[in-house]
N, C-alpha and C positions, 0 to 999 in steps of 0.2 A: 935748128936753123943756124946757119952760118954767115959770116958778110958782115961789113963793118955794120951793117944796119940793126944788129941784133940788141944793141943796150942804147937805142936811141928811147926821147921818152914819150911814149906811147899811152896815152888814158883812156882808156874803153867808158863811155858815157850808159849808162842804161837806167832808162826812167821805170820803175814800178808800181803799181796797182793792186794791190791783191794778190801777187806773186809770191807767196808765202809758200807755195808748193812747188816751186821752178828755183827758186833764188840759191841756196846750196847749193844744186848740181851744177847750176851756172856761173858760180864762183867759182867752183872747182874748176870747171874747163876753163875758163877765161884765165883765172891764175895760173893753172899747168900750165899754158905756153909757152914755148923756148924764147921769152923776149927779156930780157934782163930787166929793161927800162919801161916795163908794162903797170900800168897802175887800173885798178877798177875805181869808179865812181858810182855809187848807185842815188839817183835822185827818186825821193820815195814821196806821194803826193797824200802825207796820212793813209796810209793802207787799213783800213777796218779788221782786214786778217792779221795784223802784227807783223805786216813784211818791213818795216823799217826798223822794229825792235828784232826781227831775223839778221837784217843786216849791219846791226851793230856788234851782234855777236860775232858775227862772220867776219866783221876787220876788224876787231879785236884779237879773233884767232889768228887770220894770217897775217898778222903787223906783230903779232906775237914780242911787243915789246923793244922790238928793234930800234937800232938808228937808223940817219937817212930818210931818204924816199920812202914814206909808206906801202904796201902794198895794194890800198883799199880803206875807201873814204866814202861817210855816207853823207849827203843835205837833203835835210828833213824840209818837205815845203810844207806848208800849212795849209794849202788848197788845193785841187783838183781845177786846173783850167786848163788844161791841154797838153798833147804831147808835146807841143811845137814850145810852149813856154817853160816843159819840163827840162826840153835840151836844150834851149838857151840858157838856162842857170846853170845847169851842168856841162855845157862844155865854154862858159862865161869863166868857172871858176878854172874849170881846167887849164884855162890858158894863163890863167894868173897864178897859178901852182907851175907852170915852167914848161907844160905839153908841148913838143913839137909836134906833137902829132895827135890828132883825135878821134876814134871811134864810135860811132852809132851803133848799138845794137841793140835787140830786143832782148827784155828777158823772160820769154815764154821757149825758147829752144827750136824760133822758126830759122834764126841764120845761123849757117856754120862756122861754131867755135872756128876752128880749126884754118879757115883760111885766113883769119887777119895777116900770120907774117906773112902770107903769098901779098896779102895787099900792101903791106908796109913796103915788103921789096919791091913790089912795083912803081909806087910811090918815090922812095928812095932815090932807084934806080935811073926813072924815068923822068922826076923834077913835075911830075902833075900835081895838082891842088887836089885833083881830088881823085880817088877810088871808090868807083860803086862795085858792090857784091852784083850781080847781074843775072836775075833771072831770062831776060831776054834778048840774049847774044849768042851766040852759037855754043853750043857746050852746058848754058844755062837751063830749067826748068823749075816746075812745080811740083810740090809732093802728091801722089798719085791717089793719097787721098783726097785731094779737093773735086768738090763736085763740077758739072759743066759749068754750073751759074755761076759758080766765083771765079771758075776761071776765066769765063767772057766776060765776068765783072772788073777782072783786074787788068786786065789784057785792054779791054776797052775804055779804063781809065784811064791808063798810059799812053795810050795812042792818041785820047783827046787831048791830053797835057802838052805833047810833042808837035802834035798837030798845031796848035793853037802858037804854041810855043817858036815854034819852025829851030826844036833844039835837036842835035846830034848824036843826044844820051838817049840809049835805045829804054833803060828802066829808068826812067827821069823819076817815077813813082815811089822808087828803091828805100827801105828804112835802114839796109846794112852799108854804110858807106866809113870812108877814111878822109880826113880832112888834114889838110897842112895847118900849121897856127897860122902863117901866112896869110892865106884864103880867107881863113875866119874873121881873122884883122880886118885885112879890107874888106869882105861882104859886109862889118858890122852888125852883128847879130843881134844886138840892141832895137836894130832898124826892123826888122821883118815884122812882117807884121801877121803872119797866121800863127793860129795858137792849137792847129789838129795837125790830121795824117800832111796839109796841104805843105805843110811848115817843109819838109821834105822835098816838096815841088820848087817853092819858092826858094830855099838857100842853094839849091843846085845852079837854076836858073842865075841869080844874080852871081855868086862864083863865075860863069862862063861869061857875064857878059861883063865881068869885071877884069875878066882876058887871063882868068886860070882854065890849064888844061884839065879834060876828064879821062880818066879812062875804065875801065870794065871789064872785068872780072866773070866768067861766071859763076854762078851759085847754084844750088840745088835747096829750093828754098822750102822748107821743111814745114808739118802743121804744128800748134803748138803742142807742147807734150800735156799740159795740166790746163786747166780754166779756162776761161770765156774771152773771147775777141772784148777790145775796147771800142771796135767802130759802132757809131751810132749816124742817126739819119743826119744830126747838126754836123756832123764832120763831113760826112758824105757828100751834103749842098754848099760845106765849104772849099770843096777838094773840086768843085764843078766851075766854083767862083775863080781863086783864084787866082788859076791863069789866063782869064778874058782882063783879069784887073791886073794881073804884071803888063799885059800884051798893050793893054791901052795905055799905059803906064809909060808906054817904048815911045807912044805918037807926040 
């Protein structure tokens, strides 16, 4: 990658679970990237498979002793309450370690490594708050193994979100996004208040209506390679909730 944007500092946030079988190859790729100023963070919520004692090894390896900027930093929580509360410690801390910039990603190998610098530059370039990976904007899709039901299942969350919403982000849904420090500042991410998949819905939302721009990306949004989905039915009837409770929110 090329552009003065290449050694800005960039922190990839990824919360883990059980991810004892994904986390090496997904340091691998996140680290390869051509970004000078690229750091990983893994927020691990006690994993029972040993994924936070994985990821100690693993920044230990590639910080390999150095000075400077770390490579890769892991915070150990001590409970299991939500995706939504995983990345607010982890990109809370990010910001306080010096990130201008912060990535969401998962670490089961659903979003493509590989486009963050397409989103950095866009970012960069463009002066938006924010970049979603985009399954549903033209150029974007779904891996071809999902079956019908999850695809009308995700298809028709997103659109009740938007709907509800009356917002402009076509994956308002999206877990792979890029954030300015900026944005995160004033959204105050101390303030949200979901703690599932909804947390996603919700910090997009007030980003925009805090008068940063969005913009999208497509993606080709991949199945996981290893393990088990974390949704469960409490997230699902909170991802319903919501945004009728940002929407009333507005009156």
């Amino acid at each position: 990658m090329t552009g003065s944007w290449s050694d800005v500092l960039v922190t990839v946030v990824m919360p883990t679970y059980n991810e004892a079988a994904n986390l090496p190859r997904m340091a691998e790729a996140v680290l390869g990237l051509p970004l000078d100023g690229l750091h990983l963070k893994i927020v691990d919520d006690s994993s029972p498979d040993g994924t936070g004692r994985i990821a100690d090894e693993l920044a230990e390896k590639y910080n390999g002793g150095g000075t400077g900027r770390s490579r890769m930093s892991v915070l150990h929580r001590t409970e299991k309450d939500g995706l939504g509360r995983a990345y607010t410690a982890g990109m809370t801390a990010a910001l306080e370690e010096g990130a201008e910039y912060v990535v969401q990603m998962d670490a089961d190998g659903s979003h493509p490594v590989e486009t963050v610098p397409r989103m950095l530059e866009a970012a960069v370039t463009s002066g938006a708050g924010l970049v979603v990976g985009s399954r549903y904007v033209e150029g974007g899709s779904l891996d071809e193994d999902w079956g019908a039901h999850r695809v009308l299942l995700s298809r028709f969350a997103n659109r009740y979100a938007r709907t509800i919403l009356g917002t402009d982000i076509h994956d308002i849904t999206a877990g792979f996004n890029l954030w300015s420090a900026a944005t995160l500042r004033d959204v105050d991410l101390a303030s949200l208040g979901s703690a599932g998949y909804s947390f996603q819905v919700e910090l997009k939302y007030k980003a925009v209506r805090a008068g940063h721009r969005a913009v999208e990306i497509p993606i080709r949004f991949g199945e996981r390679t290893e393990g088990v989905s974390k949704m469960t039915l409490r997230t699902q009837l909170e991802s319903a909730v919501v945004p009728i409770r940002l929407r009333l929110k507005r009156r």
